[in-house]
PDB file of N, CA, C and O in Angstrom:
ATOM      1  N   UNK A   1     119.307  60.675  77.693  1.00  0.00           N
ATOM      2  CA  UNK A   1     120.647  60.174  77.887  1.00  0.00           C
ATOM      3  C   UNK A   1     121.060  60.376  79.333  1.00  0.00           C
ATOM      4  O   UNK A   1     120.585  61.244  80.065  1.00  0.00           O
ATOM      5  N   UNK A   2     122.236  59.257  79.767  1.00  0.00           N
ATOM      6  CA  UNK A   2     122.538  59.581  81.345  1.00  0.00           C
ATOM      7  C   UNK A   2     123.895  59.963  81.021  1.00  0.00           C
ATOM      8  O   UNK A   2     124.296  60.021  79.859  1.00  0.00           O
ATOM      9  N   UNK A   3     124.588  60.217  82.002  1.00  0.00           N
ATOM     10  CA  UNK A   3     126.038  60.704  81.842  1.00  0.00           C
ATOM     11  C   UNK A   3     126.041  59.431  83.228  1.00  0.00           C
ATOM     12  O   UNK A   3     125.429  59.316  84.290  1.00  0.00           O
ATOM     13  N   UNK A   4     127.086  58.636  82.498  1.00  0.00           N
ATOM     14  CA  UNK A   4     127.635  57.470  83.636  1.00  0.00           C
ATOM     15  C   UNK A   4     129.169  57.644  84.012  1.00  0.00           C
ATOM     16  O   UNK A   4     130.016  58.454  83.638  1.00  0.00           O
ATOM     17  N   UNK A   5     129.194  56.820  84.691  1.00  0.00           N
ATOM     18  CA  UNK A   5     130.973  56.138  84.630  1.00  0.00           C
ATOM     19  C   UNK A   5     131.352  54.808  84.917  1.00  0.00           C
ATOM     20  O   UNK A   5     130.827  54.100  85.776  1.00  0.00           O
ATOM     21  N   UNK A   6     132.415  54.448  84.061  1.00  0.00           N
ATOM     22  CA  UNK A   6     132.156  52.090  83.639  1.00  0.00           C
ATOM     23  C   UNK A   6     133.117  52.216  84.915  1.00  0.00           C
ATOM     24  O   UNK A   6     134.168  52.822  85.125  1.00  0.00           O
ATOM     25  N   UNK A   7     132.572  51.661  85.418  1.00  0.00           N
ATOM     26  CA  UNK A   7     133.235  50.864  86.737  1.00  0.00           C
ATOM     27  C   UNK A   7     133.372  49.348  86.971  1.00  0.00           C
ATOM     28  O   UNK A   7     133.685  48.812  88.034  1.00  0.00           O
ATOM     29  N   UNK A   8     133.039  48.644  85.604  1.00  0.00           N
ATOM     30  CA  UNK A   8     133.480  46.888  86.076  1.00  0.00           C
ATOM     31  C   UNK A   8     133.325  46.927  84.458  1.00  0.00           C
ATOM     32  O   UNK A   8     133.170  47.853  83.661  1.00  0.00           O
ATOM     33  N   UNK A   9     133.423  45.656  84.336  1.00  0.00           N
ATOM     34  CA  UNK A   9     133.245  44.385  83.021  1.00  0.00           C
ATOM     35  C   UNK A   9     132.041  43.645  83.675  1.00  0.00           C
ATOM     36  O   UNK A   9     131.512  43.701  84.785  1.00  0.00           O
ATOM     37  N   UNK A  10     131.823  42.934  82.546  1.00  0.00           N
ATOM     38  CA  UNK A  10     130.574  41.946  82.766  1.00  0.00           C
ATOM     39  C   UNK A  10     131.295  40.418  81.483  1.00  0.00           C
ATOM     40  O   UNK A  10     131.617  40.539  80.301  1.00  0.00           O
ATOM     41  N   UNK A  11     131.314  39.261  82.286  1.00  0.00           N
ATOM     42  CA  UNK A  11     131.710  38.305  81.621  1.00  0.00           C
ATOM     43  C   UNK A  11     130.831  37.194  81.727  1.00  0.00           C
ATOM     44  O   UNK A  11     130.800  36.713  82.859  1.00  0.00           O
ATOM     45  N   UNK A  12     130.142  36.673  80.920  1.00  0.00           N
ATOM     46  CA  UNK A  12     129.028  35.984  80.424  1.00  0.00           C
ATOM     47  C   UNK A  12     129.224  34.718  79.539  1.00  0.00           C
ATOM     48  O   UNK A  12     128.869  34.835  78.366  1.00  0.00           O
ATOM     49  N   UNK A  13     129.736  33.533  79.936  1.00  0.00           N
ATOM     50  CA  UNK A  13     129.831  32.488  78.962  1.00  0.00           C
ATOM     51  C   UNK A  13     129.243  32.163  78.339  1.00  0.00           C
ATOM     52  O   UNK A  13     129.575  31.790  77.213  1.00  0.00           O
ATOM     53  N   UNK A  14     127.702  32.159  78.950  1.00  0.00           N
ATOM     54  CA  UNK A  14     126.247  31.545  78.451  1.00  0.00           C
ATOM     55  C   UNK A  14     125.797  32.577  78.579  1.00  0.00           C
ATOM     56  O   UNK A  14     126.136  33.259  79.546  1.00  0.00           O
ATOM     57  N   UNK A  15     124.624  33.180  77.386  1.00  0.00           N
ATOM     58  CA  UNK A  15     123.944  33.870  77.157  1.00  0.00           C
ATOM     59  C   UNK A  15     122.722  33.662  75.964  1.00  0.00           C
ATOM     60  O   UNK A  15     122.618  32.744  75.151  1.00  0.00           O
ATOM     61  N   UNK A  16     121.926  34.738  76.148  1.00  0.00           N
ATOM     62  CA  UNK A  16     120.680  34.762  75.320  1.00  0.00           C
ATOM     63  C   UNK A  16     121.898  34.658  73.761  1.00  0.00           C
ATOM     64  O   UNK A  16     123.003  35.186  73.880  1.00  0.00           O
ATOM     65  N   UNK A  17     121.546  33.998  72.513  1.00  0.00           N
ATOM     66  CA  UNK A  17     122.352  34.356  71.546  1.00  0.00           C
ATOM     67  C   UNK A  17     122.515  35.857  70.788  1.00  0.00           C
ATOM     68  O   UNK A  17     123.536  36.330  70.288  1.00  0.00           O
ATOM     69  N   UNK A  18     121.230  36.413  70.868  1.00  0.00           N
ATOM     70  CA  UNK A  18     121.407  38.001  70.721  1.00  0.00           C
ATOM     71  C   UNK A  18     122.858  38.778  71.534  1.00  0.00           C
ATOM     72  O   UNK A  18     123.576  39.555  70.905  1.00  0.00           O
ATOM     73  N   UNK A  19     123.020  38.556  72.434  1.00  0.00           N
ATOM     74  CA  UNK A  19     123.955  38.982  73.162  1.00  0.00           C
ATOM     75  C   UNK A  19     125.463  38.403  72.798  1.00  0.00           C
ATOM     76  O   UNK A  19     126.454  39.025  73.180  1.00  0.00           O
ATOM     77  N   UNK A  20     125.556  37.452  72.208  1.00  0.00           N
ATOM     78  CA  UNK A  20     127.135  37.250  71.995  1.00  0.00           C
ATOM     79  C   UNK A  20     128.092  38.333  70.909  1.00  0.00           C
ATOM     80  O   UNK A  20     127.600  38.629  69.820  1.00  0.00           O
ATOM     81  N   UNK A  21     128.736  38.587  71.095  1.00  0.00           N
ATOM     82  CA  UNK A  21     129.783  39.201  70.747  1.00  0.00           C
ATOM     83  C   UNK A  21     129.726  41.435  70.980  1.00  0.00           C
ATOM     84  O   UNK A  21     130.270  42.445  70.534  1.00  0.00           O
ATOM     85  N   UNK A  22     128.459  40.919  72.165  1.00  0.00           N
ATOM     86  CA  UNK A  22     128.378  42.165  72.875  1.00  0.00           C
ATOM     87  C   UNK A  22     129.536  42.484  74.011  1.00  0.00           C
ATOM     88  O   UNK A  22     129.982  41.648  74.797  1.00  0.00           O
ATOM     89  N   UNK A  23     129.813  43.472  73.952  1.00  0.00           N
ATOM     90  CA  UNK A  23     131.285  43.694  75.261  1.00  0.00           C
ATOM     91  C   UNK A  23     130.315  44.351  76.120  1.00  0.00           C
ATOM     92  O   UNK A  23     129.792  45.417  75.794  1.00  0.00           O
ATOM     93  N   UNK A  24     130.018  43.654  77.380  1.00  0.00           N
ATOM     94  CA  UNK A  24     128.981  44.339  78.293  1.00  0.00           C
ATOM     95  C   UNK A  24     129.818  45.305  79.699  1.00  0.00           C
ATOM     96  O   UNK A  24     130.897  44.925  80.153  1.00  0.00           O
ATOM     97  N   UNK A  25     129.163  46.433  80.174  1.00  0.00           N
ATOM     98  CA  UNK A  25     130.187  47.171  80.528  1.00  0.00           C
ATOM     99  C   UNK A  25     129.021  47.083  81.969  1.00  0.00           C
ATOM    100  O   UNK A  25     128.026  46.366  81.864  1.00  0.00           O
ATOM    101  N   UNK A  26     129.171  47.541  82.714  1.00  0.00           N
ATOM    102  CA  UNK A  26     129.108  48.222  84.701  1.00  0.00           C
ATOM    103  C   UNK A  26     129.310  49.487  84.447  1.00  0.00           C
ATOM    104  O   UNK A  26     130.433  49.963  84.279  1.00  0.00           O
ATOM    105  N   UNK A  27     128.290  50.105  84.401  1.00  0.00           N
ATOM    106  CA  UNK A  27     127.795  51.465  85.026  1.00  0.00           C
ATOM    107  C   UNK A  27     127.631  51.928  85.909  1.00  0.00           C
ATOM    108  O   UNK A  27     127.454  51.123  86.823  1.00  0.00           O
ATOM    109  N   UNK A  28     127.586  52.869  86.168  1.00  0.00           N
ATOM    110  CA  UNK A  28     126.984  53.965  87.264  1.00  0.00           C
ATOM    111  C   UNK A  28     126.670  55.668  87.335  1.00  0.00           C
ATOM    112  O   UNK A  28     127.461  56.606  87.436  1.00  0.00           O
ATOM    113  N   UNK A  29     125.434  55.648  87.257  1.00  0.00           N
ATOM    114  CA  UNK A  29     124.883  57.244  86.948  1.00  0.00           C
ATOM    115  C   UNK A  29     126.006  58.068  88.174  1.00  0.00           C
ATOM    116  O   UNK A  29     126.314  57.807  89.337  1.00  0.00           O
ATOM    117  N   UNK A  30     126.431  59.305  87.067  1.00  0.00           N
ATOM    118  CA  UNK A  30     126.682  60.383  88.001  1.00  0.00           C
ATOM    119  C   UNK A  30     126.035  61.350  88.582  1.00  0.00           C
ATOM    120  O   UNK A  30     125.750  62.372  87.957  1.00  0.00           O
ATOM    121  N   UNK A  31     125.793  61.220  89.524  1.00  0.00           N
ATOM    122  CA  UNK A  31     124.482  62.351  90.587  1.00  0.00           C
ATOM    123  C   UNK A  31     125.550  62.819  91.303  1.00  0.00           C
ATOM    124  O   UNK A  31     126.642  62.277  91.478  1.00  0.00           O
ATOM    125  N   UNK A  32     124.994  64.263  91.851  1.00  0.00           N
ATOM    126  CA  UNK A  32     125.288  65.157  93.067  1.00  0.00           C
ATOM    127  C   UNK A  32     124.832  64.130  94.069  1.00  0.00           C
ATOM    128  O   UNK A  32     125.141  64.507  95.200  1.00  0.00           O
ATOM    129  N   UNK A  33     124.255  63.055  94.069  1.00  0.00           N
ATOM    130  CA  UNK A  33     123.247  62.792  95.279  1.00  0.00           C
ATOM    131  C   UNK A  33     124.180  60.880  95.057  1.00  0.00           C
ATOM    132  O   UNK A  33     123.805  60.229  94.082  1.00  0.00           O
ATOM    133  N   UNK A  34     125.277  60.235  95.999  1.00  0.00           N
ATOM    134  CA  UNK A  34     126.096  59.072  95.080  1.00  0.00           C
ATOM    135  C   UNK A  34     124.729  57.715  95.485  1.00  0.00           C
ATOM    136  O   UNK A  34     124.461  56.656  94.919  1.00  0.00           O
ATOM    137  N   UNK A  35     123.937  58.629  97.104  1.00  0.00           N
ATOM    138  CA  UNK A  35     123.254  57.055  97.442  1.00  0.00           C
ATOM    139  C   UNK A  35     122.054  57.253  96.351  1.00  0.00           C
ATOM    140  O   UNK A  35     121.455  56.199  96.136  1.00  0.00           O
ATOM    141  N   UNK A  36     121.683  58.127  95.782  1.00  0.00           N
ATOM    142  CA  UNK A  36     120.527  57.815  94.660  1.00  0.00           C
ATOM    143  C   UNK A  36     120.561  57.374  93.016  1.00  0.00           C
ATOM    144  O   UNK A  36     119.725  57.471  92.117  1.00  0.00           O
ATOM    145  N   UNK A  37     122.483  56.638  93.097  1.00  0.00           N
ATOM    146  CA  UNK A  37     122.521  56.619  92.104  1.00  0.00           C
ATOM    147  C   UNK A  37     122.421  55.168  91.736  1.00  0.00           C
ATOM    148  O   UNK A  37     122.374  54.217  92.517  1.00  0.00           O
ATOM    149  N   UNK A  38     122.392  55.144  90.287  1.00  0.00           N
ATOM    150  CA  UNK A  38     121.777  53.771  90.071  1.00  0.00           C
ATOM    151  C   UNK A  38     123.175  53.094  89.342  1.00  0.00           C
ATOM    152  O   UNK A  38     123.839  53.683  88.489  1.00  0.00           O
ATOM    153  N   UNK A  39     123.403  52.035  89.752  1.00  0.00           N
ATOM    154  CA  UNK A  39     124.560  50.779  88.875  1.00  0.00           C
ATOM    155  C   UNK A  39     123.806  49.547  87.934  1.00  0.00           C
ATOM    156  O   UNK A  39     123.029  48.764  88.478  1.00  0.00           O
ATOM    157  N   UNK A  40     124.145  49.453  86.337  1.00  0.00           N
ATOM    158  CA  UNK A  40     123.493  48.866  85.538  1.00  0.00           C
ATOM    159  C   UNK A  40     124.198  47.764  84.533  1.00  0.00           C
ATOM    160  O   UNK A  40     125.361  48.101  84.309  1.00  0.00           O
ATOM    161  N   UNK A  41     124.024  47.192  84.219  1.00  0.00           N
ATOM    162  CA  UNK A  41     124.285  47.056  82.988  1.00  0.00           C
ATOM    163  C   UNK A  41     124.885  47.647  81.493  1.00  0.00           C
ATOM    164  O   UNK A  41     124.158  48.574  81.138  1.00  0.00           O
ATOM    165  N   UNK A  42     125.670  47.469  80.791  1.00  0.00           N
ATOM    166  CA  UNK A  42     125.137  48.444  79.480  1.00  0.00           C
ATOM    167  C   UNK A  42     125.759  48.017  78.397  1.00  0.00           C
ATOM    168  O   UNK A  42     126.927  48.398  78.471  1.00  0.00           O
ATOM    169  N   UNK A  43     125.471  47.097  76.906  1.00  0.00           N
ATOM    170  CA  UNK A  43     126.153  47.302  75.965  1.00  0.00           C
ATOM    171  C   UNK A  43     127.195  48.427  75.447  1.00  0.00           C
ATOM    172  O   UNK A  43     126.867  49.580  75.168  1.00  0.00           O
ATOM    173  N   UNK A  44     128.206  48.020  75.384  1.00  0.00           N
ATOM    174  CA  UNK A  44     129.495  49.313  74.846  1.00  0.00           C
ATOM    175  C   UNK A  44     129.444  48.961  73.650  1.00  0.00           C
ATOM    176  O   UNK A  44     129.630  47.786  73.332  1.00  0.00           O
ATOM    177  N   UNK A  45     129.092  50.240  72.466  1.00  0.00           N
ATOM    178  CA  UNK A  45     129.124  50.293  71.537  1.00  0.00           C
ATOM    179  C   UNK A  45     130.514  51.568  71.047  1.00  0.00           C
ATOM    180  O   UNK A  45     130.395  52.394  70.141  1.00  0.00           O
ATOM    181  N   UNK A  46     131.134  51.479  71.496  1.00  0.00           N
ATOM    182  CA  UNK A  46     132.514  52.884  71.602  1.00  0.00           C
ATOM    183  C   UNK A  46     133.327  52.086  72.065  1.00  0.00           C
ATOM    184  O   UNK A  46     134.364  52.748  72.116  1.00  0.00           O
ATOM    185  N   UNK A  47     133.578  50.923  72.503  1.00  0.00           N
ATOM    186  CA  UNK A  47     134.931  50.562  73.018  1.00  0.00           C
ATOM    187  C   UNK A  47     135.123  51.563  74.348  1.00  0.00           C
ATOM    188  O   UNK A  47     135.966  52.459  74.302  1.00  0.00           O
ATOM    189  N   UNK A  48     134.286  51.355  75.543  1.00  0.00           N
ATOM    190  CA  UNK A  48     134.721  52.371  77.016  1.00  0.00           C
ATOM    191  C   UNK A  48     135.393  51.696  77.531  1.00  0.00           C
ATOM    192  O   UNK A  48     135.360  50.481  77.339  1.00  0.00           O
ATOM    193  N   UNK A  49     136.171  52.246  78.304  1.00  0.00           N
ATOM    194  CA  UNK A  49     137.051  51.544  79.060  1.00  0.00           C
ATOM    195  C   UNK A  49     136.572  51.642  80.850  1.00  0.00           C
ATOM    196  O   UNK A  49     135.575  52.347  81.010  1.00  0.00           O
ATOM    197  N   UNK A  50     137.157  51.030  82.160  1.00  0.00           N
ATOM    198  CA  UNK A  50     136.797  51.769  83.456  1.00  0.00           C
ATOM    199  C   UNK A  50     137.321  52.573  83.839  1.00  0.00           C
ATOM    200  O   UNK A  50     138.519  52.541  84.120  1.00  0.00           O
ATOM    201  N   UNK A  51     136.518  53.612  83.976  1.00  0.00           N
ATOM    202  CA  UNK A  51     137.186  55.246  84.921  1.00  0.00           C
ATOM    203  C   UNK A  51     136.786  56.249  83.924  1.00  0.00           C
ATOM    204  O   UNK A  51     137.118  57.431  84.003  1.00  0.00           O
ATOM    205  N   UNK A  52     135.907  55.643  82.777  1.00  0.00           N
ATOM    206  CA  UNK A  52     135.672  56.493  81.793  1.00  0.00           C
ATOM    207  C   UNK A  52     134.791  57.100  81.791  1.00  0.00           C
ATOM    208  O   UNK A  52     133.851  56.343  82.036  1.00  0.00           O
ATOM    209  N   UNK A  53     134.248  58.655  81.582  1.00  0.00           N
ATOM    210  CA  UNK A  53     132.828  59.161  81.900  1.00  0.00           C
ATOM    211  C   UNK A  53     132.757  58.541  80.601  1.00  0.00           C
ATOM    212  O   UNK A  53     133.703  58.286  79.855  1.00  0.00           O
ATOM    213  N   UNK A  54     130.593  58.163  80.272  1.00  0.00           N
ATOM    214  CA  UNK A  54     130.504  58.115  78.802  1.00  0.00           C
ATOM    215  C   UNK A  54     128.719  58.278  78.775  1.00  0.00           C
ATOM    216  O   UNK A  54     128.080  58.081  79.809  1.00  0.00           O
ATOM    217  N   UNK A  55     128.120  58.608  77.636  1.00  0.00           N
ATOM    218  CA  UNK A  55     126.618  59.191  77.531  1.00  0.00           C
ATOM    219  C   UNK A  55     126.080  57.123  77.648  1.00  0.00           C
ATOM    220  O   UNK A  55     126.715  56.192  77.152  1.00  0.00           O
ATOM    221  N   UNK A  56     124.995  57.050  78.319  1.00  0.00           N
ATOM    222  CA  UNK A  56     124.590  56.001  78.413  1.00  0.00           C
ATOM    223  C   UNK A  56     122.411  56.462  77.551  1.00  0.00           C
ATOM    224  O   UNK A  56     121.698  57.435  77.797  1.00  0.00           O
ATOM    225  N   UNK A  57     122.145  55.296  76.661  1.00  0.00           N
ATOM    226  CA  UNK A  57     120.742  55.755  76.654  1.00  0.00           C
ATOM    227  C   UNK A  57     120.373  54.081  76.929  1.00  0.00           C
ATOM    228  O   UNK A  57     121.034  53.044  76.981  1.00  0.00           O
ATOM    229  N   UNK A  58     118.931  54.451  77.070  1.00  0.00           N
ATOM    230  CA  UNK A  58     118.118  53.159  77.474  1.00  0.00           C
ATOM    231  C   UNK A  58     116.601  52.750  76.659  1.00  0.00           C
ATOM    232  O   UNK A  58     116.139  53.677  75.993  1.00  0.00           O
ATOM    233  N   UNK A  59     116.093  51.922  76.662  1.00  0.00           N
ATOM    234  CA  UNK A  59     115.202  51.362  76.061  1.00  0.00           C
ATOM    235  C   UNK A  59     115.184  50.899  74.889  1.00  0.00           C
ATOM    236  O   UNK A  59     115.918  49.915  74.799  1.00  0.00           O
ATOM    237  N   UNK A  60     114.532  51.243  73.693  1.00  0.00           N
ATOM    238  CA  UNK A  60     114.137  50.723  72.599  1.00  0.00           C
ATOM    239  C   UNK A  60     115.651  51.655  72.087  1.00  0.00           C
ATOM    240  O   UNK A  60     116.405  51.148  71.257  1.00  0.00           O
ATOM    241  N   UNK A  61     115.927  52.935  72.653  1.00  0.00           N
ATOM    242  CA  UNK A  61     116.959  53.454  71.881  1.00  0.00           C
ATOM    243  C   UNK A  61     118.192  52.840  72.253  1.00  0.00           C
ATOM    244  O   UNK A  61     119.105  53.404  71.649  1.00  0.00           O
ATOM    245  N   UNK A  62     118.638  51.861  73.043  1.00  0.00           N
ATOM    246  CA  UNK A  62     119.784  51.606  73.287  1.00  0.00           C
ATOM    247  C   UNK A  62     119.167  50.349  72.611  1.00  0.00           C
ATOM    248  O   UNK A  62     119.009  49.805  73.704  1.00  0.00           O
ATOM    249  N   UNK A  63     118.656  49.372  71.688  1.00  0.00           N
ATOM    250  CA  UNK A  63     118.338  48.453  71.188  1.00  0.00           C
ATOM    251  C   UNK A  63     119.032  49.045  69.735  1.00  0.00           C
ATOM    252  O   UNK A  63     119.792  48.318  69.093  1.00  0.00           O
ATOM    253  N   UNK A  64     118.648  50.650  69.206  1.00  0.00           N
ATOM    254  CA  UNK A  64     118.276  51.077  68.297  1.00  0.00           C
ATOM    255  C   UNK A  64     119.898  51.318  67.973  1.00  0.00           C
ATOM    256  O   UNK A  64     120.243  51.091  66.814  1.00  0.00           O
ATOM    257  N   UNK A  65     121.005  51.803  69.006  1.00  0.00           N
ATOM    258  CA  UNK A  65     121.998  52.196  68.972  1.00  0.00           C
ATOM    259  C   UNK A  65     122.676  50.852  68.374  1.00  0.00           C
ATOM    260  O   UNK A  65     123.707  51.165  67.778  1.00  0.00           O
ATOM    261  N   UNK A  66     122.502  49.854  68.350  1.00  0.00           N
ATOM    262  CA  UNK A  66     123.085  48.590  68.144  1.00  0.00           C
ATOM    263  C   UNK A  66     123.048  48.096  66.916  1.00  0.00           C
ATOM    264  O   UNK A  66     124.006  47.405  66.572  1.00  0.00           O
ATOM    265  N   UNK A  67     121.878  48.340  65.905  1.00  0.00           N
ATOM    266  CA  UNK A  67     120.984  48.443  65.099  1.00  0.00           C
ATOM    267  C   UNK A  67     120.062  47.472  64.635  1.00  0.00           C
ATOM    268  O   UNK A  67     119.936  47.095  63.469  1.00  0.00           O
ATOM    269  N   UNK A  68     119.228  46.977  65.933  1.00  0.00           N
ATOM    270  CA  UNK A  68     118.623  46.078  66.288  1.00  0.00           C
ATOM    271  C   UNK A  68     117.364  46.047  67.460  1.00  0.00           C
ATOM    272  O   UNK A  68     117.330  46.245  68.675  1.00  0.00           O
ATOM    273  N   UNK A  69     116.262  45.656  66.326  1.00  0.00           N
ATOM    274  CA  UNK A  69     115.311  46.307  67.554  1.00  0.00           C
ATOM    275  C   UNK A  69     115.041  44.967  68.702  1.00  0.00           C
ATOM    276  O   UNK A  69     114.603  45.037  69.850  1.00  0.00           O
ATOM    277  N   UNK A  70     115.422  43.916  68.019  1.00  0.00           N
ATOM    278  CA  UNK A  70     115.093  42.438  68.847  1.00  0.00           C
ATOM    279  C   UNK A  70     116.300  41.610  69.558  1.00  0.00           C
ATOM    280  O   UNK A  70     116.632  40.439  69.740  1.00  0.00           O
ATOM    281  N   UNK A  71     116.763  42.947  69.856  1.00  0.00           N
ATOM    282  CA  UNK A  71     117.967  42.269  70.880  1.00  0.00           C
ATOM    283  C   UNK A  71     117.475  42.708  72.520  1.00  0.00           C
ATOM    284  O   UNK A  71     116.675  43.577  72.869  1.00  0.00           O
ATOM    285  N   UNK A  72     118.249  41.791  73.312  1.00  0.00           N
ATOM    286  CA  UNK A  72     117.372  41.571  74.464  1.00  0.00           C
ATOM    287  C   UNK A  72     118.726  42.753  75.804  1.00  0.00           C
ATOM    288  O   UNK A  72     119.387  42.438  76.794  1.00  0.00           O
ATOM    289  N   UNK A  73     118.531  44.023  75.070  1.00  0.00           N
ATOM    290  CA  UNK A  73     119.537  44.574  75.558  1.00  0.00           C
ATOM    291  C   UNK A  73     118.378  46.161  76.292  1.00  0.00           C
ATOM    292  O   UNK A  73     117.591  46.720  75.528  1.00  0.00           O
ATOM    293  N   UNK A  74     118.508  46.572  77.644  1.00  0.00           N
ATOM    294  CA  UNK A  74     117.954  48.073  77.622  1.00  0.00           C
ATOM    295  C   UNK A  74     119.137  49.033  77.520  1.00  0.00           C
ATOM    296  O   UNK A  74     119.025  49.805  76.568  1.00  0.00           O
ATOM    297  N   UNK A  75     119.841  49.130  77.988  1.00  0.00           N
ATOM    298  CA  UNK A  75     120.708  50.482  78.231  1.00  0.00           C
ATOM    299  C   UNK A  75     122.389  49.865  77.335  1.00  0.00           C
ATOM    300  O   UNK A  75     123.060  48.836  77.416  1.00  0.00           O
ATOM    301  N   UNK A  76     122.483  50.991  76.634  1.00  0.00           N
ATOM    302  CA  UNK A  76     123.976  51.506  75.626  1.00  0.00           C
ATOM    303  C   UNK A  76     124.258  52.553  75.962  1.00  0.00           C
ATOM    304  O   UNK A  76     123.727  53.662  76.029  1.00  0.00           O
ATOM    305  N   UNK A  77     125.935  51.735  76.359  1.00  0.00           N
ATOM    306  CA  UNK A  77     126.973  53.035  75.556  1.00  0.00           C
ATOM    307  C   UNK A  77     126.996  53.542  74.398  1.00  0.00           C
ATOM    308  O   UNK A  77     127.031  52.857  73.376  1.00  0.00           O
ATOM    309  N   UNK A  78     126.980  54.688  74.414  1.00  0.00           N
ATOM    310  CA  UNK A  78     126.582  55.610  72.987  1.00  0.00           C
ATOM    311  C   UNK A  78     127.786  56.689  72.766  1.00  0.00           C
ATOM    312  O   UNK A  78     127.968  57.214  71.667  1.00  0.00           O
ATOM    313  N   UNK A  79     128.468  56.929  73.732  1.00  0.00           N
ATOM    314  CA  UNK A  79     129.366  58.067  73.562  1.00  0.00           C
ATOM    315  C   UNK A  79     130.531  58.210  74.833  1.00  0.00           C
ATOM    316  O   UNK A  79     130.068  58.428  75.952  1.00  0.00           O
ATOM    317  N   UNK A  80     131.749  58.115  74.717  1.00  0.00           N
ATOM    318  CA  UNK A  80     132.786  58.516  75.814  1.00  0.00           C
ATOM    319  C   UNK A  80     133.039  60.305  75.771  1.00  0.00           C
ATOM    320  O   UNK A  80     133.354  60.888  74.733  1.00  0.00           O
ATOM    321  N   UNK A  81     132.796  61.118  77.321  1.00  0.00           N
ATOM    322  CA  UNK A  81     133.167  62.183  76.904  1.00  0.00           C
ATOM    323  C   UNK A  81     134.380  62.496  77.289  1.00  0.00           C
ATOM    324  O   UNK A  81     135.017  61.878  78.141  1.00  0.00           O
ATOM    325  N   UNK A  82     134.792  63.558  76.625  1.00  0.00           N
ATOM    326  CA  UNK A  82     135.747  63.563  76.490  1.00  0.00           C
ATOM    327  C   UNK A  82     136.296  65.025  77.726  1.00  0.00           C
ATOM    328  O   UNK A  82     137.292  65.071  78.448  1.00  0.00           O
ATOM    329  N   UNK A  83     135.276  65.957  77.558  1.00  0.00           N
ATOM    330  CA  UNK A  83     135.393  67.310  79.253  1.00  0.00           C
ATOM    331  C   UNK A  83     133.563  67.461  79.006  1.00  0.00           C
ATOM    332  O   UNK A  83     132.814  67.270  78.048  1.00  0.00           O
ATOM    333  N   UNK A  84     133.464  67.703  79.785  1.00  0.00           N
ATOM    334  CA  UNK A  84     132.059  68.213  80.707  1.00  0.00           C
ATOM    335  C   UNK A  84     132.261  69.613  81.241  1.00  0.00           C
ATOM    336  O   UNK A  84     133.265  69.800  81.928  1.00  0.00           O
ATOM    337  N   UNK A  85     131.289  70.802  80.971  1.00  0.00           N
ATOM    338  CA  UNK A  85     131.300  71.826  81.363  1.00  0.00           C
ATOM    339  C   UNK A  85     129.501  71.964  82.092  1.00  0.00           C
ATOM    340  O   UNK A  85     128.559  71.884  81.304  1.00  0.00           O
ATOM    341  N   UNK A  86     129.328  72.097  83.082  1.00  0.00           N
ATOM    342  CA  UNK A  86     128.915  71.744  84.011  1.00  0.00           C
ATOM    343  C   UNK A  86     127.966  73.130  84.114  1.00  0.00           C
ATOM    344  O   UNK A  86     126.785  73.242  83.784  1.00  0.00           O
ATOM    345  N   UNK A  87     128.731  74.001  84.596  1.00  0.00           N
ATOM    346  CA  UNK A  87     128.225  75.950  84.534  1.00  0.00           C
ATOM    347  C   UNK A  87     129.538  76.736  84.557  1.00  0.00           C
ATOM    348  O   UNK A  87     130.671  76.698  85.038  1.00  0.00           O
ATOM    349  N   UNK A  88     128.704  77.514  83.720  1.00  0.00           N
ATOM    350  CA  UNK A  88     129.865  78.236  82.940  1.00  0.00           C
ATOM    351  C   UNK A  88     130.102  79.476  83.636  1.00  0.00           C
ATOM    352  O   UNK A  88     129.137  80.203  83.396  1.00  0.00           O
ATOM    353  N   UNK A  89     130.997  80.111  84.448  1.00  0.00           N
ATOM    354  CA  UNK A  89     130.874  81.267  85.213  1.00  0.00           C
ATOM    355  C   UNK A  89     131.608  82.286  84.139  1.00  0.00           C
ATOM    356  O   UNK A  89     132.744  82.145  83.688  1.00  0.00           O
ATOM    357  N   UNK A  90     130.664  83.361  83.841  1.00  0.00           N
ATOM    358  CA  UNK A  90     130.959  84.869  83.123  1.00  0.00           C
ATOM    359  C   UNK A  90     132.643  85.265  83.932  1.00  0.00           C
ATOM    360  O   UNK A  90     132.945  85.363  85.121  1.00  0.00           O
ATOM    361  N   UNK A  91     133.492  85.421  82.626  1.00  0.00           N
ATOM    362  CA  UNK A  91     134.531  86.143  83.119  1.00  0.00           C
ATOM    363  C   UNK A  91     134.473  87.495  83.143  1.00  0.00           C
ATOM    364  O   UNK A  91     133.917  88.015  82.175  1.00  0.00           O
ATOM    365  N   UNK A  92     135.084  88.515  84.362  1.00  0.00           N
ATOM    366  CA  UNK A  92     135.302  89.827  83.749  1.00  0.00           C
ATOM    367  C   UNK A  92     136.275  90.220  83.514  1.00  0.00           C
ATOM    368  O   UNK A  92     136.385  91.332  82.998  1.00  0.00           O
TER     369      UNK A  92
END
């Protein structure tokens, strides 16, 4: 799984027919590192909105998330989070 954030829409009149009544979202992996990060594609299966962190997976499992192995889709939204704890520093 990646941890992304939707930064656009994707609007598609014409498409493969597998793909219609998919809400396609604009990604972007969150890295420490912003020039190594990657911007994608991604079926939203959660209803994400933009500015939203959310778990992104890819391949046969973001086919699988849909529940469809012959759709012409790699990478799904799978999950919006909701806080991220990152490292946890010991209180004393």
């Amino acid at each position: 799984m990646l941890i992304c954030e939707v930064i656009g829409h994707v609007w598609a009149t014409k498409k493969q027919p597998g793909l219609e009544g998919l809400k396609l979202m604009i990604v972007k992996e969150t890295r420490a590192n912003e020039k190594s990060a990657k911007t994608f594609v991604a079926a939203d299966t959660v209803g994400a909105g933009v500015g939203e962190q959310v778990l992104v997976v890819d391949g046969s499992t973001a086919r699988r998330a849909l529940g469809a192995d012959d759709l012409p889709i790699d990478c799904a939204i799978v999950g919006i989070i909701d806080t991220l704890e990152v490292q946890r520093e010991a209180k004393k």
